[in-house]
PQR file with spaces between the fields and no chain letter, atoms N, CA, C, O and H, PARSE charges and radii, in Angstrom:
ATOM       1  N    UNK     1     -21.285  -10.697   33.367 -0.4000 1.5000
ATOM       2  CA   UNK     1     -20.026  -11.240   33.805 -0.0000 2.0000
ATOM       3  C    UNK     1     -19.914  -12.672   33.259  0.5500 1.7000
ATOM       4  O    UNK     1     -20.937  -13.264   32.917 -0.5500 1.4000
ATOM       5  N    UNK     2     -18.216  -13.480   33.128 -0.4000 1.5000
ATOM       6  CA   UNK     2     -18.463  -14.152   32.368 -0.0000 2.0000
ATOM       7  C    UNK     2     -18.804  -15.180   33.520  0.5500 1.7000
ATOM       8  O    UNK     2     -19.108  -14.874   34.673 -0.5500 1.4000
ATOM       9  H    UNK     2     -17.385  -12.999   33.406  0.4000 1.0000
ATOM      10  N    UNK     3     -18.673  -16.762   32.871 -0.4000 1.5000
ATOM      11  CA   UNK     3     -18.584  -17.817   33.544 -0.0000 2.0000
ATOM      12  C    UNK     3     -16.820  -17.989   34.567  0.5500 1.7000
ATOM      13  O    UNK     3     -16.774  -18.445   35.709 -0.5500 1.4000
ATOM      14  H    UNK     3     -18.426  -17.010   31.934  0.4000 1.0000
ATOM      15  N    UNK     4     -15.921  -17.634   33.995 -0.4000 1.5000
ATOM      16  CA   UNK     4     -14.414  -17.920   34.781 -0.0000 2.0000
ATOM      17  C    UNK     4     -14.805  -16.403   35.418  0.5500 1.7000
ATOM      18  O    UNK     4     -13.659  -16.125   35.770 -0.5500 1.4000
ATOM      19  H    UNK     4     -15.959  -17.264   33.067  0.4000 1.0000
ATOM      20  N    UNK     5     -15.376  -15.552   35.708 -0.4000 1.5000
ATOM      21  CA   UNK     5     -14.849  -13.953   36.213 -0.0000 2.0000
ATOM      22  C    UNK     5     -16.188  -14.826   37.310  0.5500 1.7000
ATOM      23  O    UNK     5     -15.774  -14.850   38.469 -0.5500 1.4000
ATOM      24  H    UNK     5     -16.307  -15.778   35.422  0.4000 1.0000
ATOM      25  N    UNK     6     -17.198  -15.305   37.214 -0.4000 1.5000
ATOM      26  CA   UNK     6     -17.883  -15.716   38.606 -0.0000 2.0000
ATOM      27  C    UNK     6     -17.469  -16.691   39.288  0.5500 1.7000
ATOM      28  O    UNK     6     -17.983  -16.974   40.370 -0.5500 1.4000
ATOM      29  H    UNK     6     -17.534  -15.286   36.273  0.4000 1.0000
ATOM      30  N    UNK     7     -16.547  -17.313   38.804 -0.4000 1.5000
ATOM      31  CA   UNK     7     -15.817  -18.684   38.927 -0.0000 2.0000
ATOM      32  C    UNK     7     -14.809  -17.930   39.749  0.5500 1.7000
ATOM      33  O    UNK     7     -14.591  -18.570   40.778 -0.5500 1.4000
ATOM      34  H    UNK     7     -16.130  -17.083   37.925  0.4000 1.0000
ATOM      35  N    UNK     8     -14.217  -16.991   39.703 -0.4000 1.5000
ATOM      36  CA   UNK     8     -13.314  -16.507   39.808 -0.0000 2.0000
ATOM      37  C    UNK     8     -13.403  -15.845   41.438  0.5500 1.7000
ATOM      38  O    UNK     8     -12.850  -16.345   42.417 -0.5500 1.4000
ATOM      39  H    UNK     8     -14.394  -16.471   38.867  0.4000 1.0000
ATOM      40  N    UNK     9     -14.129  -14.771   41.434 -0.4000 1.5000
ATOM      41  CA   UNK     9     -14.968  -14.278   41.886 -0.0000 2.0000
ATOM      42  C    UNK     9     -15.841  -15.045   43.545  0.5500 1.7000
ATOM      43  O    UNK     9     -16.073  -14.469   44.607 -0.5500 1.4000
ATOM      44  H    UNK     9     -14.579  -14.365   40.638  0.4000 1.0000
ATOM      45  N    UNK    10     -16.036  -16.033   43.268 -0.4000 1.5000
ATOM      46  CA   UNK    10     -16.582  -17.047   44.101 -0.0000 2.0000
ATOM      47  C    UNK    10     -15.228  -17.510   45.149  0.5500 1.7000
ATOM      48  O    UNK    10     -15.400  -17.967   46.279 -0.5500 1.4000
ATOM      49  H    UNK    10     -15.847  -16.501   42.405  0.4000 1.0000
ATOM      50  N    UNK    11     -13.944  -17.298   44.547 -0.4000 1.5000
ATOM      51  CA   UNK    11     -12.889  -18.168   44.791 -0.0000 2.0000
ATOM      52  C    UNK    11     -12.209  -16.828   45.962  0.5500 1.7000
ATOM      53  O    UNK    11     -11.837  -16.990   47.124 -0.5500 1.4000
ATOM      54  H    UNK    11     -13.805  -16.927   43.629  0.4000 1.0000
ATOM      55  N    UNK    12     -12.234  -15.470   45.100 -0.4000 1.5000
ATOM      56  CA   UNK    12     -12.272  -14.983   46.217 -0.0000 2.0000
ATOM      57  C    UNK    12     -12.692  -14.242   47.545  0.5500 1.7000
ATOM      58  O    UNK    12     -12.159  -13.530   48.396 -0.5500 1.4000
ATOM      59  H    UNK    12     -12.536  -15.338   44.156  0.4000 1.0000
ATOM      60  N    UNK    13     -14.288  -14.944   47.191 -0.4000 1.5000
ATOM      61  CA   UNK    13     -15.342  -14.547   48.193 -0.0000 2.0000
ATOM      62  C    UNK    13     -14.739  -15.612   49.480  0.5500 1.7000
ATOM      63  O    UNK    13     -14.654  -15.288   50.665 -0.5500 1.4000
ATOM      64  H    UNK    13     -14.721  -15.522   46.499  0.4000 1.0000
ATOM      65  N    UNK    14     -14.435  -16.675   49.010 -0.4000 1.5000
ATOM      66  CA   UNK    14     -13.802  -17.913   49.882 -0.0000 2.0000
ATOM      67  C    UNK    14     -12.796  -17.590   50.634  0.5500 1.7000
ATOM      68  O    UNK    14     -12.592  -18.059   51.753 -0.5500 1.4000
ATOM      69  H    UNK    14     -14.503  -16.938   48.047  0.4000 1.0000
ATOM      70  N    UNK    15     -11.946  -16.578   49.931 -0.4000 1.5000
ATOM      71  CA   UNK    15     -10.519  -16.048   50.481 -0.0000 2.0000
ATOM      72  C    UNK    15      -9.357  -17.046   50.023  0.5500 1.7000
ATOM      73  O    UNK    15      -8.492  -17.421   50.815 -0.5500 1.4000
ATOM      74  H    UNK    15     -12.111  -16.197   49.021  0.4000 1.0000
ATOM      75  N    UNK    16      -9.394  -17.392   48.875 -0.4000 1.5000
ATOM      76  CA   UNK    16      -8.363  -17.698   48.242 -0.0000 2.0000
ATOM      77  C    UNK    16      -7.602  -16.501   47.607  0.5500 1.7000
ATOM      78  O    UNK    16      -8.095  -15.539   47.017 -0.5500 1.4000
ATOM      79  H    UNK    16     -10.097  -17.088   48.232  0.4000 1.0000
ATOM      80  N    UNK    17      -6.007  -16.828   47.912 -0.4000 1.5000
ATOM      81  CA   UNK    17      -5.143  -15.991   46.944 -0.0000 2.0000
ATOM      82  C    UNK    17      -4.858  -16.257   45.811  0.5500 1.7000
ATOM      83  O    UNK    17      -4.783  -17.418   45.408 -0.5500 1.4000
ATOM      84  H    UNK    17      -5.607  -17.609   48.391  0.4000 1.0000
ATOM      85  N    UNK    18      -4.611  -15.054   44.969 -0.4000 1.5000
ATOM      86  CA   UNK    18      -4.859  -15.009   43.580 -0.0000 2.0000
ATOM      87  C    UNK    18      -3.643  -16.508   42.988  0.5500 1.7000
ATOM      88  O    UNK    18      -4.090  -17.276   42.135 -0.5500 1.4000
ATOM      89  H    UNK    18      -4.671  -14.111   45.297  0.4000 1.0000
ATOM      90  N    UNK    19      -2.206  -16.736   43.541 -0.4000 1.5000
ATOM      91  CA   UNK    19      -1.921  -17.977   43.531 -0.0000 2.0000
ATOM      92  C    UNK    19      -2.557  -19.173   43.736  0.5500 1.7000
ATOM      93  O    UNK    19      -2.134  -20.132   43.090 -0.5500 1.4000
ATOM      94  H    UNK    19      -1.843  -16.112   44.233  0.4000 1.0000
ATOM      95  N    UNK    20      -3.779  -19.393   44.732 -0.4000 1.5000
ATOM      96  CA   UNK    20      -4.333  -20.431   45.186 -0.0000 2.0000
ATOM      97  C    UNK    20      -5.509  -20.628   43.616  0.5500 1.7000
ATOM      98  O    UNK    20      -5.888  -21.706   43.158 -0.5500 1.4000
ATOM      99  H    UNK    20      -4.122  -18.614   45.256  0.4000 1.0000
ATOM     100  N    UNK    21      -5.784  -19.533   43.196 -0.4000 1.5000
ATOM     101  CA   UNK    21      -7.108  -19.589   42.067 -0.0000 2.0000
ATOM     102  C    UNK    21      -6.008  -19.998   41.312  0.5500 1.7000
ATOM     103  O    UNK    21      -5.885  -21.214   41.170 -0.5500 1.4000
ATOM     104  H    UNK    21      -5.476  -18.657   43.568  0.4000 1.0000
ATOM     105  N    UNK    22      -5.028  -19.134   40.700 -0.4000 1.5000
ATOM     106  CA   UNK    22      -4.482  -19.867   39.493 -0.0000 2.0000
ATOM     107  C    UNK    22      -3.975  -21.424   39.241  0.5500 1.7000
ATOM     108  O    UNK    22      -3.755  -22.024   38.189 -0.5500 1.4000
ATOM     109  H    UNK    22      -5.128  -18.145   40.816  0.4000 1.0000
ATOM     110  N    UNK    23      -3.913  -21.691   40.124 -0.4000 1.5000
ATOM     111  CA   UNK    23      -3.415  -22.966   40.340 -0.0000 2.0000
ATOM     112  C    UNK    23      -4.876  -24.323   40.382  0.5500 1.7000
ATOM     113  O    UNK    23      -4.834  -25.497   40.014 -0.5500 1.4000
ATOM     114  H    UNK    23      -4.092  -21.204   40.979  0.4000 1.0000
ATOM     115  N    UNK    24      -5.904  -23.615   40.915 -0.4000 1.5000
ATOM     116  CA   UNK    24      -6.871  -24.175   41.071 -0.0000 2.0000
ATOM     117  C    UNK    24      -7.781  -23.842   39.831  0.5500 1.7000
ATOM     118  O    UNK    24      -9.004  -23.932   39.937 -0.5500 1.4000
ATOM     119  H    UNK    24      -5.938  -22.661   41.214  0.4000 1.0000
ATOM     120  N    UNK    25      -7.368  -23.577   39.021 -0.4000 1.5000
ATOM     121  CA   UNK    25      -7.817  -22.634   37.639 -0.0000 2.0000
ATOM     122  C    UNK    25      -7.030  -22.805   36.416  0.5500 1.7000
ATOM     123  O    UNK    25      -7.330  -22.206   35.384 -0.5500 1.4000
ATOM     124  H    UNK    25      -6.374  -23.504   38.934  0.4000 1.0000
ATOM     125  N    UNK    26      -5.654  -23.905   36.529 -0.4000 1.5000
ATOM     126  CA   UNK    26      -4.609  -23.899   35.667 -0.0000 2.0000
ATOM     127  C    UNK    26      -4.363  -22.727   34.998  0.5500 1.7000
ATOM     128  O    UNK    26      -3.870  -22.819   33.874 -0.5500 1.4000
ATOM     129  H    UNK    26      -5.410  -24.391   37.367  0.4000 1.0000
ATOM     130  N    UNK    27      -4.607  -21.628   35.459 -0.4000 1.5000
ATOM     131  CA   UNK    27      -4.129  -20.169   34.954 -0.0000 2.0000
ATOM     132  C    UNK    27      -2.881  -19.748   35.626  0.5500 1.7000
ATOM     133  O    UNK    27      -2.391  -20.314   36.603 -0.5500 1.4000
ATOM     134  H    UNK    27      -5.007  -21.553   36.372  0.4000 1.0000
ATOM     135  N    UNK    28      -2.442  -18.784   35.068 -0.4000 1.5000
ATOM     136  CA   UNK    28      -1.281  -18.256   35.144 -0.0000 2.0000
ATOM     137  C    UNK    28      -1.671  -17.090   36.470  0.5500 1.7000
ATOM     138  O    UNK    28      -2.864  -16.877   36.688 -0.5500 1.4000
ATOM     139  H    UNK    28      -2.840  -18.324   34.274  0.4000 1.0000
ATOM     140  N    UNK    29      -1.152  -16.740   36.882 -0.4000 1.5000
ATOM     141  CA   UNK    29      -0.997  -15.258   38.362 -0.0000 2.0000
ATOM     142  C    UNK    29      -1.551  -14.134   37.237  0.5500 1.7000
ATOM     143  O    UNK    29      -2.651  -13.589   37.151 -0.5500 1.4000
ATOM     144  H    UNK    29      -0.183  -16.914   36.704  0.4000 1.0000
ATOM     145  N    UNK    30      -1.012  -14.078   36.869 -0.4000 1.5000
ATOM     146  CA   UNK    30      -1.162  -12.963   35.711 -0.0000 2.0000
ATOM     147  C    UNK    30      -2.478  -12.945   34.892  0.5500 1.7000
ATOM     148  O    UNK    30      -2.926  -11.829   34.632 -0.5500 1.4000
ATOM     149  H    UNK    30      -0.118  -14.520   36.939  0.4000 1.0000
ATOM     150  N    UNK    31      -3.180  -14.066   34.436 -0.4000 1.5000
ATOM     151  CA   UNK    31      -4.658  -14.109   33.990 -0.0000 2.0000
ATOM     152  C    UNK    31      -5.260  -14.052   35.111  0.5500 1.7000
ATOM     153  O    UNK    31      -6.043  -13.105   35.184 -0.5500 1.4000
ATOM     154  H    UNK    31      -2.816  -14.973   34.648  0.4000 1.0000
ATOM     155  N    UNK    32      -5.175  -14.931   36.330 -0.4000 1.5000
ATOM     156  CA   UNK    32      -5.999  -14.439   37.625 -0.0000 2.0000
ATOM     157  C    UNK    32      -5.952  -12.902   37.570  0.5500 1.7000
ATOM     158  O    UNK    32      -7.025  -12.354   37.319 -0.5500 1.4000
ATOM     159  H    UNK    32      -4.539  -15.701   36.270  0.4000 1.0000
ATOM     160  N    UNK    33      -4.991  -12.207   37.743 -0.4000 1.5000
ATOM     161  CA   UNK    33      -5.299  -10.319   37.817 -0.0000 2.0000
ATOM     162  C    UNK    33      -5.815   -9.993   36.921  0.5500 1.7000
ATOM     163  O    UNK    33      -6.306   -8.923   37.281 -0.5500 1.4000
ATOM     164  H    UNK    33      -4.119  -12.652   37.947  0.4000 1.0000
ATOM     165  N    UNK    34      -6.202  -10.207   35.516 -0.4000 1.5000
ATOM     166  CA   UNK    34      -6.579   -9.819   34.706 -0.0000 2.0000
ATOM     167  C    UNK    34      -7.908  -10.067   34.555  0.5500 1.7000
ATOM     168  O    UNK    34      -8.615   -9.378   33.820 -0.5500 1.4000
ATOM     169  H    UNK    34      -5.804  -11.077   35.223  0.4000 1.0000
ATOM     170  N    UNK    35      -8.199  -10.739   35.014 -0.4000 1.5000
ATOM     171  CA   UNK    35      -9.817  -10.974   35.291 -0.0000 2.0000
ATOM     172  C    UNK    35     -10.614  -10.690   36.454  0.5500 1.7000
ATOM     173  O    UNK    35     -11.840  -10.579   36.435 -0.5500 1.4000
ATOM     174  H    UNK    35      -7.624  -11.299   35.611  0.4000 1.0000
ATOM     175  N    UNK    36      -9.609  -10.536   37.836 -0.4000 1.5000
ATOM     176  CA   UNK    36      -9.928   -9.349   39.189 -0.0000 2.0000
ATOM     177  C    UNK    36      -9.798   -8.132   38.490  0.5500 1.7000
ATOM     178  O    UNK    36     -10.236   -7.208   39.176 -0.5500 1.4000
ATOM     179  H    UNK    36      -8.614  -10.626   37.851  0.4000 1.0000
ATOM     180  N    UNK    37      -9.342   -7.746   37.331 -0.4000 1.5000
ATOM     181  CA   UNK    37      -9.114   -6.348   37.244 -0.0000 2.0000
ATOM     182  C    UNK    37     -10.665   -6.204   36.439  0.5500 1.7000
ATOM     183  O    UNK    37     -11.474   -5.285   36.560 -0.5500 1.4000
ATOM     184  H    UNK    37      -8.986   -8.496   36.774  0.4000 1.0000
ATOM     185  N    UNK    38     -10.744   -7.155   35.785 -0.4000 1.5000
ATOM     186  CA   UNK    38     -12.174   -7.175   34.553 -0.0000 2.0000
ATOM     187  C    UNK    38     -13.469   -6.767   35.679  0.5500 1.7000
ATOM     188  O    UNK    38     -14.274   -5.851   35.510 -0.5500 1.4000
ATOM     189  H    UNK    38     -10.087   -7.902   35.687  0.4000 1.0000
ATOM     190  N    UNK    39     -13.413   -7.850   37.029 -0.4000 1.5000
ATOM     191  CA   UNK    39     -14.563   -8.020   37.985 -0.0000 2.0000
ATOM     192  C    UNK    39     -14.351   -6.609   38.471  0.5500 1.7000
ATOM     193  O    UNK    39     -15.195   -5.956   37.856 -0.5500 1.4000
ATOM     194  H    UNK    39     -12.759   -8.595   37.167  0.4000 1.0000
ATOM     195  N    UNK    40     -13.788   -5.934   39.115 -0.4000 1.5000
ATOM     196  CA   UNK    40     -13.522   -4.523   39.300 -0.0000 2.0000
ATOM     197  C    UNK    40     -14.132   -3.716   39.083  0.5500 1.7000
ATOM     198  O    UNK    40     -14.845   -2.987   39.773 -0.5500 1.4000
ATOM     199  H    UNK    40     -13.102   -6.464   39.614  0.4000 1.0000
ATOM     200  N    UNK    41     -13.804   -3.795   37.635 -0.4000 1.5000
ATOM     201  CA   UNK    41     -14.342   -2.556   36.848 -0.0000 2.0000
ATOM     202  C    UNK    41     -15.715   -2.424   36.093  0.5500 1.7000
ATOM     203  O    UNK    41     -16.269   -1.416   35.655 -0.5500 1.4000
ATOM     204  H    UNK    41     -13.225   -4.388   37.075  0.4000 1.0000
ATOM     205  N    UNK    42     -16.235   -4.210   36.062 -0.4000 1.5000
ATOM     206  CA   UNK    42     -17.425   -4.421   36.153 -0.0000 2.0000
ATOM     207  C    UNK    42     -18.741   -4.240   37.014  0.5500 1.7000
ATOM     208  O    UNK    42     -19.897   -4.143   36.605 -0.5500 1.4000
ATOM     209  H    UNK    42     -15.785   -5.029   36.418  0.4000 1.0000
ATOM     210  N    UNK    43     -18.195   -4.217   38.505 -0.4000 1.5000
ATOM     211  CA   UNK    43     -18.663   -4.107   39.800 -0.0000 2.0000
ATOM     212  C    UNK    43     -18.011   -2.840   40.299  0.5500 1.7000
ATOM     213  O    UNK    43     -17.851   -2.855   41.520 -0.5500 1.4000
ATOM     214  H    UNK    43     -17.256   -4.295   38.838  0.4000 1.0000
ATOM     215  N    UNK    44     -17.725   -2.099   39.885 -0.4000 1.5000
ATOM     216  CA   UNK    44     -17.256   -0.528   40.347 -0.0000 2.0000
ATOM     217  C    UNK    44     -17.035   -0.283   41.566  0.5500 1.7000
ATOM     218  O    UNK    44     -17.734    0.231   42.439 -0.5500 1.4000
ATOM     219  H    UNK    44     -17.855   -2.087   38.894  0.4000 1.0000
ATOM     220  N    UNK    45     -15.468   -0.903   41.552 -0.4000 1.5000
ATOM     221  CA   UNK    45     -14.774   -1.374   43.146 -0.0000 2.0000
ATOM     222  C    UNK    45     -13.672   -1.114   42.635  0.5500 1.7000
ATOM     223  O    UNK    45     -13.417   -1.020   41.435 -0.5500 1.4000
ATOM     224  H    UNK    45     -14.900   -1.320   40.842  0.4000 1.0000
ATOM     225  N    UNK    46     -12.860   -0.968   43.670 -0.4000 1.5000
ATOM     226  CA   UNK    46     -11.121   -0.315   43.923 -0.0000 2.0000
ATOM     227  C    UNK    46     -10.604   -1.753   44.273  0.5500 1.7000
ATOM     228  O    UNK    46      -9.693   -2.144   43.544 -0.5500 1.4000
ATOM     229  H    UNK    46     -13.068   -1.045   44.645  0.4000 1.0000
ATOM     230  N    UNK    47     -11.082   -2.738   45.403 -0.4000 1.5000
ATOM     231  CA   UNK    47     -10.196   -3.527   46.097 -0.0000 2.0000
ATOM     232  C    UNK    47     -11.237   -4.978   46.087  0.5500 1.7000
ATOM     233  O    UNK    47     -12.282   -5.265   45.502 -0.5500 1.4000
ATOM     234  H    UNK    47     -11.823   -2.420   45.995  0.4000 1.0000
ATOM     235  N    UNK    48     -10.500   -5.560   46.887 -0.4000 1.5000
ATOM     236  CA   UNK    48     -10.962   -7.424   46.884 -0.0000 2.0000
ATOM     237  C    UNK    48     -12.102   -7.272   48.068  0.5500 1.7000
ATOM     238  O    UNK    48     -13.127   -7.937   48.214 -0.5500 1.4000
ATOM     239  H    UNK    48      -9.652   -5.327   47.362  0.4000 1.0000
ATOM     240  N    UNK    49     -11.685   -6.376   48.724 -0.4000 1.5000
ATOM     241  CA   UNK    49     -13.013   -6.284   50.110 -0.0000 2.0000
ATOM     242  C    UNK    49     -14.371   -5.864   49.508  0.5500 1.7000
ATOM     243  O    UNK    49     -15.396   -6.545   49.548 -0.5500 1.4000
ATOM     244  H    UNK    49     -10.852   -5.836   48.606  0.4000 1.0000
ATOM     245  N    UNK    50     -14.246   -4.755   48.994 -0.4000 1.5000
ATOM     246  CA   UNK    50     -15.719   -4.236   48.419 -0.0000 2.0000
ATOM     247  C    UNK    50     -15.931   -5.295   47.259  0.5500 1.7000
ATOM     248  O    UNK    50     -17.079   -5.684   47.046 -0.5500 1.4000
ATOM     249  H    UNK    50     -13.414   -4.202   48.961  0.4000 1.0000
ATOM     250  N    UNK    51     -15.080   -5.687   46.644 -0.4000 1.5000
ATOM     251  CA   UNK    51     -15.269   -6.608   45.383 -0.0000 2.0000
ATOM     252  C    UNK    51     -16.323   -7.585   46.098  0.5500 1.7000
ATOM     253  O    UNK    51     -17.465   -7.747   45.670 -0.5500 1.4000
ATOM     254  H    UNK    51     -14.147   -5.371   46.817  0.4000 1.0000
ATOM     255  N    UNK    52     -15.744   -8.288   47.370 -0.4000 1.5000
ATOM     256  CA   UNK    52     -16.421   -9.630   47.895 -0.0000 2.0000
ATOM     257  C    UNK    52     -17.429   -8.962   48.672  0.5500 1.7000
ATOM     258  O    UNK    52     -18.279   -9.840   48.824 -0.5500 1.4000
ATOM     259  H    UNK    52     -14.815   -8.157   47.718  0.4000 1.0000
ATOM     260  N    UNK    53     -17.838   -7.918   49.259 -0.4000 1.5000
ATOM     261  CA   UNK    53     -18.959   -7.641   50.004 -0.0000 2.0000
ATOM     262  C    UNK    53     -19.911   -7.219   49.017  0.5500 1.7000
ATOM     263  O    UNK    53     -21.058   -7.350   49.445 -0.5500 1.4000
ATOM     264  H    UNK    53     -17.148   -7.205   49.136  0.4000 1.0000
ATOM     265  N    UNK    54     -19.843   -6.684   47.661 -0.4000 1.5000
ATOM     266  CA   UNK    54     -20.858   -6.532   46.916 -0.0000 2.0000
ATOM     267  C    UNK    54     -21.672   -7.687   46.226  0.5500 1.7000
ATOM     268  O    UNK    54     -22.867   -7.758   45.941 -0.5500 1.4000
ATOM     269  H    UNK    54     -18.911   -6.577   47.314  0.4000 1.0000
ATOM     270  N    UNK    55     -20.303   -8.851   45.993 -0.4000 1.5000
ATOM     271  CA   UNK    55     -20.905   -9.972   45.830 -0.0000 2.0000
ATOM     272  C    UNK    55     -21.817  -11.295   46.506  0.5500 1.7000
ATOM     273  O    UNK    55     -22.465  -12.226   46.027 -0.5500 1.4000
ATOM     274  H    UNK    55     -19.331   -8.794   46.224  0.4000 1.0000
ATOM     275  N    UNK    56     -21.488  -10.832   47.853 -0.4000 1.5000
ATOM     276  CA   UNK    56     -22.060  -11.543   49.068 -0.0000 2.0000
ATOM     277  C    UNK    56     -23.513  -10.818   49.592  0.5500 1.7000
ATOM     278  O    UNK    56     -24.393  -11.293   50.310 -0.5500 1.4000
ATOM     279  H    UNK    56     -20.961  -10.076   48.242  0.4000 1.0000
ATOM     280  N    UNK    57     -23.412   -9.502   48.957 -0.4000 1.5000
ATOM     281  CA   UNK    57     -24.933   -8.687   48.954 -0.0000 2.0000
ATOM     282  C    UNK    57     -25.721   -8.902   47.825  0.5500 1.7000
ATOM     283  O    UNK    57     -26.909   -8.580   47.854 -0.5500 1.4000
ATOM     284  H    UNK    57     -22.697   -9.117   48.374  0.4000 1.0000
ATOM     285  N    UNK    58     -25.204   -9.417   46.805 -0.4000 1.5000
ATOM     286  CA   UNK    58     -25.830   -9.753   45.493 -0.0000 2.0000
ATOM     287  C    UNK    58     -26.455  -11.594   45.853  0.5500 1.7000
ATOM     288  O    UNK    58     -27.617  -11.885   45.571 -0.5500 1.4000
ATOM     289  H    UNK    58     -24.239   -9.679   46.781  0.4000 1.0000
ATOM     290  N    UNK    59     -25.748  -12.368   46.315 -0.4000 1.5000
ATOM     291  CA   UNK    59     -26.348  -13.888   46.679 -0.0000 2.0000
ATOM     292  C    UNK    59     -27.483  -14.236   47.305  0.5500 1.7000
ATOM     293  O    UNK    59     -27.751  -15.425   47.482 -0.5500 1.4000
ATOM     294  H    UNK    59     -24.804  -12.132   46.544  0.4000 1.0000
């Protein structure tokens, strides 16, 4: 995974919305999803819940 997809990732283990990262990320809404969609499919998850509980079992 890269450096911005753990960056990323971290932001919404915190429970930031994907507006709150882009903004905190000078990215666009649209690159934020595109890189939840990357973490996803990297971590073989459907949603933001299993996304963040696999990552909080991985720390």
């Amino acid at each position: 995974m890269s450096e911005r997809e753990l960056e990323i990732l971290q932001f919404l283990a915190d429970g930031l919305k994907n507006c709150e990262i882009a903004a905190k990320l000078f990215l666009s809404e649209g690159s934020v999803r595109n890189y939840i969609s990357s973490i996803y499919s990297k971590l073989n998850v459907e949603n933001r819940a299993s996304d963040v509980k696999k990552f909080r079992m991985a720390q």
